[in-house]
C-alpha positions in Angstrom: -103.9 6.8 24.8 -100.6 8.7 24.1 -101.5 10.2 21.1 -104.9 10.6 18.2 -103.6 8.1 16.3 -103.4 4.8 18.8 -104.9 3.8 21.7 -102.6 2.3 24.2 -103.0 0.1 27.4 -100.3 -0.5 29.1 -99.7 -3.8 31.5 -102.1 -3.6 34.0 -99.5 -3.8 37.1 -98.8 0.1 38.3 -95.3 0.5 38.5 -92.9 2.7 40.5 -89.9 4.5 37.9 -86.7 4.1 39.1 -84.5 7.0 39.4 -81.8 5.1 37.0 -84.8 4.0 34.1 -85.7 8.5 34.4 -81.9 9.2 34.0 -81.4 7.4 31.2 -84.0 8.7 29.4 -83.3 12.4 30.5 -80.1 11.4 28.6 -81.4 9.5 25.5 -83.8 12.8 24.9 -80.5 15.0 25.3 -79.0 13.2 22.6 -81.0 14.4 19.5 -79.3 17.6 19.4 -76.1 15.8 18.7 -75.2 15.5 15.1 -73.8 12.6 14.8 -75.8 10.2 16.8 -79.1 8.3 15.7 -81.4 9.7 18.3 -81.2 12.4 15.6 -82.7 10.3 12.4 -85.9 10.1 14.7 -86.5 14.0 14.2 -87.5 16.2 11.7 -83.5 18.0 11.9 -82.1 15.3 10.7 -80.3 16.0 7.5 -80.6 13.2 4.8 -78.0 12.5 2.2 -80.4 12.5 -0.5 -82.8 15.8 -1.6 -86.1 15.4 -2.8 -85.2 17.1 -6.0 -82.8 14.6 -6.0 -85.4 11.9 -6.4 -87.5 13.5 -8.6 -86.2 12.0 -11.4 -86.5 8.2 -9.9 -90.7 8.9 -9.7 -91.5 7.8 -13.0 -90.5 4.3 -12.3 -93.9 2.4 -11.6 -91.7 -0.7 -10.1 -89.0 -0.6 -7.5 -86.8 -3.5 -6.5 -85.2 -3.4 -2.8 -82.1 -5.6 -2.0 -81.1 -5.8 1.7 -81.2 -8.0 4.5 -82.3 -7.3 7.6 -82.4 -3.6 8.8 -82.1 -2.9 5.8 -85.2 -3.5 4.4 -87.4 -4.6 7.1 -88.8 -1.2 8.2 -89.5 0.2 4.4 -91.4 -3.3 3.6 -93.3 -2.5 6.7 -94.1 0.7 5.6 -95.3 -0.5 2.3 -97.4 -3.1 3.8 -99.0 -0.8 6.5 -99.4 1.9 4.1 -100.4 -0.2 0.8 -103.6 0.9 0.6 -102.3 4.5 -0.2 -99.3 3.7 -2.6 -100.3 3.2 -6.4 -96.2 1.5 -7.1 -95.0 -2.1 -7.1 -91.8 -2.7 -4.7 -90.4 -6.1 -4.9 -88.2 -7.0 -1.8 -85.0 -9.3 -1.9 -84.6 -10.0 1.5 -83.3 -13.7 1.5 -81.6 -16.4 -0.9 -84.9 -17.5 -1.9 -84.7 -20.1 -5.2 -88.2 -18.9 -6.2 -87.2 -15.5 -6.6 -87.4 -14.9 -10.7 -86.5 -11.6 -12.8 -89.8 -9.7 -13.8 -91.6 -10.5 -16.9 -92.6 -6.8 -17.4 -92.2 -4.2 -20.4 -91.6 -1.7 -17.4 -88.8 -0.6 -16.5 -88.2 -1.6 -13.2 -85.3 0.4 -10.6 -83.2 -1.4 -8.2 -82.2 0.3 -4.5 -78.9 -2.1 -3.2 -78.8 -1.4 0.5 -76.3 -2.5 3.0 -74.5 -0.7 6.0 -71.1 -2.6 5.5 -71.4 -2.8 1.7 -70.6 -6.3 2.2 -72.9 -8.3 2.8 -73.5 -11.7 1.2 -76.8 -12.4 0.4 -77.3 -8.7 -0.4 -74.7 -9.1 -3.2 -75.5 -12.3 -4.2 -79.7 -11.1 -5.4 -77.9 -8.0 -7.0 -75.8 -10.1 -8.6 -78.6 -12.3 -9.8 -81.8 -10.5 -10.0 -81.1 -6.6 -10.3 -81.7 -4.8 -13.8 -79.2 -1.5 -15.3 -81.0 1.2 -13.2 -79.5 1.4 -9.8 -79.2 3.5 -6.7 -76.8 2.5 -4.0 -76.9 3.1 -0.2 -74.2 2.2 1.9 -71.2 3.6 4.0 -68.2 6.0 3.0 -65.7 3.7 2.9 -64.4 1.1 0.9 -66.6 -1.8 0.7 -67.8 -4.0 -2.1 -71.1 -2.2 -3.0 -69.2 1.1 -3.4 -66.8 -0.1 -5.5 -69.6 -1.8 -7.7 -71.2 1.5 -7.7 -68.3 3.0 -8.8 -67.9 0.9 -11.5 -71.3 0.9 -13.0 -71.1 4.8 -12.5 -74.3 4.5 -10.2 -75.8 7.3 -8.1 -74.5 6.4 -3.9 -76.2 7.8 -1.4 -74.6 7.8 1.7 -75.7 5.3 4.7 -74.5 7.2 8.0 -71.9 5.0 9.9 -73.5 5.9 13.4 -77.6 4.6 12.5 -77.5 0.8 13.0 -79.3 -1.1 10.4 -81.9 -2.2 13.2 -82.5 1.7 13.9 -82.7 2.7 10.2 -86.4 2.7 9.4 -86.5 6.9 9.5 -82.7 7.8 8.0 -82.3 7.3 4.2 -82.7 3.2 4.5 -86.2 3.9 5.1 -87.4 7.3 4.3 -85.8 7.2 0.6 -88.2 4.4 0.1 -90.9 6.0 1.4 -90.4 8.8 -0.6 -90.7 7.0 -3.8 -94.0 5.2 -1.9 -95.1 8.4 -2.3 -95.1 10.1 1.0 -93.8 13.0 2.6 -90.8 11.5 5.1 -91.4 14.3 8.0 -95.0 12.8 8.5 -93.3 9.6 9.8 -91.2 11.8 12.1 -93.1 12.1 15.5 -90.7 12.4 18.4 -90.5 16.2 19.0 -94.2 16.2 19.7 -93.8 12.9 21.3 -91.5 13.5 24.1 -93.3 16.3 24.8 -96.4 14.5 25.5 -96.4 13.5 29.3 -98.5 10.8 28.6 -96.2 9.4 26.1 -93.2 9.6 28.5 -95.2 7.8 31.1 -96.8 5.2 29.1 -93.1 4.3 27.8 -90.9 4.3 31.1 -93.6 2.0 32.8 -93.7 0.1 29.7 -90.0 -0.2 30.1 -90.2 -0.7 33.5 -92.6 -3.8 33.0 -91.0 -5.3 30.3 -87.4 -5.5 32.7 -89.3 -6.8 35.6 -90.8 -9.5 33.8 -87.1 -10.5 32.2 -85.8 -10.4 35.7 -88.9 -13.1 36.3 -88.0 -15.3 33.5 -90.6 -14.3 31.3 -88.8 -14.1 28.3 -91.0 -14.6 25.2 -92.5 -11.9 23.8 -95.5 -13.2 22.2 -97.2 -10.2 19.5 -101.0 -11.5 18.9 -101.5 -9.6 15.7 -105.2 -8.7 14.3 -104.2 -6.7 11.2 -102.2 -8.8 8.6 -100.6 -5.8 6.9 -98.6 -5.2 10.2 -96.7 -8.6 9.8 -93.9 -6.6 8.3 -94.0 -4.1 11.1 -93.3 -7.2 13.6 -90.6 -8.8 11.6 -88.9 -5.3 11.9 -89.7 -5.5 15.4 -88.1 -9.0 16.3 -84.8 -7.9 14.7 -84.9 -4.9 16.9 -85.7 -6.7 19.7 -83.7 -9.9 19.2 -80.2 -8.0 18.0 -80.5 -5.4 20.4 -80.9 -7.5 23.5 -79.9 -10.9 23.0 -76.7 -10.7 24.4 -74.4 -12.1 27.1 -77.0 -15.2 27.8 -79.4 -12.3 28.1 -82.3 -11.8 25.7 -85.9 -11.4 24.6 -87.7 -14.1 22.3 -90.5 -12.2 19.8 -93.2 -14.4 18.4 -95.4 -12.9 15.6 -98.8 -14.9 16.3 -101.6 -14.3 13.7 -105.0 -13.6 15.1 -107.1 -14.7 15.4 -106.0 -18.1 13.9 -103.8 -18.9 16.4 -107.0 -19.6 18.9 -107.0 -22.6 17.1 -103.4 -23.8 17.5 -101.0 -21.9 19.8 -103.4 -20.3 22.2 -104.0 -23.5 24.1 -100.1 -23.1 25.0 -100.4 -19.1 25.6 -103.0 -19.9 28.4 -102.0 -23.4 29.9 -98.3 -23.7 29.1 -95.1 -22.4 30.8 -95.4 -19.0 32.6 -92.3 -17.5 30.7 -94.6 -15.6 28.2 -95.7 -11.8 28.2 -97.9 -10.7 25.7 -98.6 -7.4 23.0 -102.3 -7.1 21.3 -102.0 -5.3 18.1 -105.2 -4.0 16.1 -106.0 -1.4 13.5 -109.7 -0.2 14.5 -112.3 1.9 12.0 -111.2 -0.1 8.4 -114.0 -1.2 5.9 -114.9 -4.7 6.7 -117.7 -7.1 5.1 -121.0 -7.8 6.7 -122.3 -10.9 7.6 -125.0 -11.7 4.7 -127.9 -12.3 7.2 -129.9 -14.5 4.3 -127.5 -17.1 5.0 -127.2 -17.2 8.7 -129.6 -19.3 10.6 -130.3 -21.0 13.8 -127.8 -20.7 17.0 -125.5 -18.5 15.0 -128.5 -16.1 14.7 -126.5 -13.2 16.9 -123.8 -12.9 14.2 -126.7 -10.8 12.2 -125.8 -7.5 13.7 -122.3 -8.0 12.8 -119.0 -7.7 10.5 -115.6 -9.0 10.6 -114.0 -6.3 12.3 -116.6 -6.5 15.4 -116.1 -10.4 15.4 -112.4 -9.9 15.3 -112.7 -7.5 18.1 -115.1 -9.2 20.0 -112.7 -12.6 19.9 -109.4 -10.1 20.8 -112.1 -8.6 23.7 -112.7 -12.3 25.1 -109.4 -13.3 25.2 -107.9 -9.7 26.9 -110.6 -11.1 29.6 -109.5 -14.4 30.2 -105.5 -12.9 30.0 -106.9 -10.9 32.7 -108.4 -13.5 34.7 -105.5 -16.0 34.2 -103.1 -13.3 35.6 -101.6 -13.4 32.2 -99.2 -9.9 31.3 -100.2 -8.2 28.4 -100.4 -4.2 26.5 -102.5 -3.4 23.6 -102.0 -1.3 20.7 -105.1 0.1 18.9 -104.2 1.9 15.9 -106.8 4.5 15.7 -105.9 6.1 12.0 -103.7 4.1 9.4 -101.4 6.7 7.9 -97.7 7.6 7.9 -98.1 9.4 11.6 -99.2 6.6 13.5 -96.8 4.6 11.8 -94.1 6.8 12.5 -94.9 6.9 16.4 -94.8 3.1 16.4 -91.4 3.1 15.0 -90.1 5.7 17.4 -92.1 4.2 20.7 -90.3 0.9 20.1 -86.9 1.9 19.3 -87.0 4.1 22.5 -88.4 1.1 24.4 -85.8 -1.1 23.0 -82.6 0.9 24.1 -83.6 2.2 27.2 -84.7 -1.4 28.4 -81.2 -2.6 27.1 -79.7 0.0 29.1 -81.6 -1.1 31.7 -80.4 -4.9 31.7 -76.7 -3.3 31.4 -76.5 -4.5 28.0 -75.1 -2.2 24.7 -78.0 -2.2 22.7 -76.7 -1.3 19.3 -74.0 -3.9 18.4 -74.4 -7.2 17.2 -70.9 -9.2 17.8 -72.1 -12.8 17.8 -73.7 -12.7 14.0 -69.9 -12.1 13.1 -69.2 -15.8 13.9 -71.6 -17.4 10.8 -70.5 -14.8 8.3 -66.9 -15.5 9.3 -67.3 -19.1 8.5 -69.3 -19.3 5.9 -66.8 -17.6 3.7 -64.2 -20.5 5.4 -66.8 -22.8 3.7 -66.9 -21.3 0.4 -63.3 -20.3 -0.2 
């Protein structure tokens, strides 16, 4: 447990911290109380280029379109999706060149958020392009870029993306937090890490996490496998892959995240998790205490009889509980995540817990953990292609 809101059980090796792994977090902490440097978008200081007044006026809207790619829209669709059950508006996200993607046949009016770090990207500008109506709020860079320009031009409200918060580090600047706002929510609930980093059993839980995760790379075991139990966290490990696979997957050097949906994947992929190749380490993933349905007893007969006292959530868990077992008895690495109470805090400490993980374990592996250089390469040639 590091905190009310999520259980946590850590891999059950014990590890020793190594003086470099404490140092560089010493140093990581130290770095929120500089202004310009994202450690600072995790707190509650940080000082957003929007106001809420400024929003105010963007609340009536009952349906919100968000254009981005990546970063740039991966954290606030997994805040809707964790969070859905609480917000009472329709966001649309246009995350990919998808064909199916149509305009929306609605007599609301519908408002678009274009978001993109660079201002340039492709497939960002494309789906505005095609698919965005008049109403528009822009967030990208000061400097000149497409998107600002456009902006400009339709005479469209900018809000300012801060050049030093990586898309893939984003989720709790204005690329996520604006969204959230118009979600509904109150952005400093999501903000967790003061009272965090002061929790020792926090700390500890993360730097023998860390510790783990780069003793198990130095093994070869290189797949991160995420057996997920709660469908509206899909979202929340599609962020996570792009944080993990940008952020590390450098310099033949890298970590491979699987989202596997549980438990359905007993009955395809888990017959490789348990007898395949030893390169795998594993994350459970639950949400504990939501209303589920009862087994209708009426209907329920013969060897099945002992499913009478139950409901899905208790199957569910009993089926995760079974195979943490035979994890255990295989000699198979895993951690668990139980999330105790589904609201913005618990969401907020995920967010911050992995992000921390992330760049202190590519510190670790000697690696720069917020550039992306090799992505460069495709973009640069598909405009070859289609000039």
């Amino acid at each position: 447990m590091f905190s009310k809101n999520i259980s946590y059980q850590n891999f059950q090796k014990k590890r020793i911290i190594s003086k470099k792994l404490k140092f560089l977090y010493k140093n990581l902490i130290e770095r929120r109380n500089n202004e310009n440097n994202l450690i600072k978008s995790f707190t509650k200081s940080f000082s957003y280029s929007f106001s809420k007044k400024q929003l105010a006026k963007y609340k009536k809207y009952k349906i919100f379109q968000i254009y981005g790619m990546g970063g740039s829209s991966l954290g606030s669709q997994a805040i809707y999706d964790f969070m859905k059950h609480k917000i009472k508006k329709k966001f649309i996200f246009f995350d990919n060149l998808d064909l199916s993607n149509k305009k929306i046949k609605t007599k609301q009016k519908t408002f678009n958020i274009i978001i993109s770090k660079s201002g340039n990207t492709l497939e960002t500008i494309v789906n505005e392009n095609i698919f965005s109506t008049k109403n528009k709020l822009f967030i990208t860079e000061n400097k000149n870029n497409y998107l600002r320009n456009l902006a400009s031009r339709l005479k469209a409200e900018i809000i300012e993306h801060k050049n030093f918060i990586g898309g893939r580090y984003s989720v709790l600047s204005e690329v996520g937090m604006l969204p959230a706002e118009l979600m509904g929510f109150d952005s400093n609930n999501f903000k967790k890490f003061d009272n965090l980093i002061l929790n020792q059993s926090f700390k500890k839980n993360l730097l023998i996490n860390v510790s783990t995760l780069y003793d198990l790379i130095k093994k070869k075991k290189t797949n991160s496998i995420i057996l997920n139990y709660d469908e509206s966290s899909n979202n929340l490990f599609r962020w996570y892959q792009q944080l993990v696979a940008e952020s590390l997957g450098k310099n033949s050097n890298g970590v491979l995240p699987i989202i596997s949906d549980m438990p359905k994947d007993n009955h395809s992929l888990m017959q490789l998790y348990l007898d395949g190749n030893k390169n795998c380490f594993f994350t459970f993933f639950d949400v504990i205490n939501q209303k589920s349905p009862n087994i209708n007893c009426k209907k329920i007969y013969g060897n099945f009889s002992y499913l009478k006292k139950h409901n899905l959530q208790s199957i569910k868990s009993a089926q995760k509980e079974a195979t943490k077992k035979v994890f255990n008895h295989k000699k198979i690495p895993y951690r668990s995540f139980e999330v105790l109470k589904k609201n913005e805090e618990s969401l907020g400490e995920l967010f911050t817990f992995f992000m921390l993980e992330t760049i202190l374990l590519g510190q670790m592996m000697n690696l720069n953990p917020f550039d992306q250089p090799a992505v460069e390469l495709i973009k640069n040639e598909t405009k070859r292609i289609l000039l």
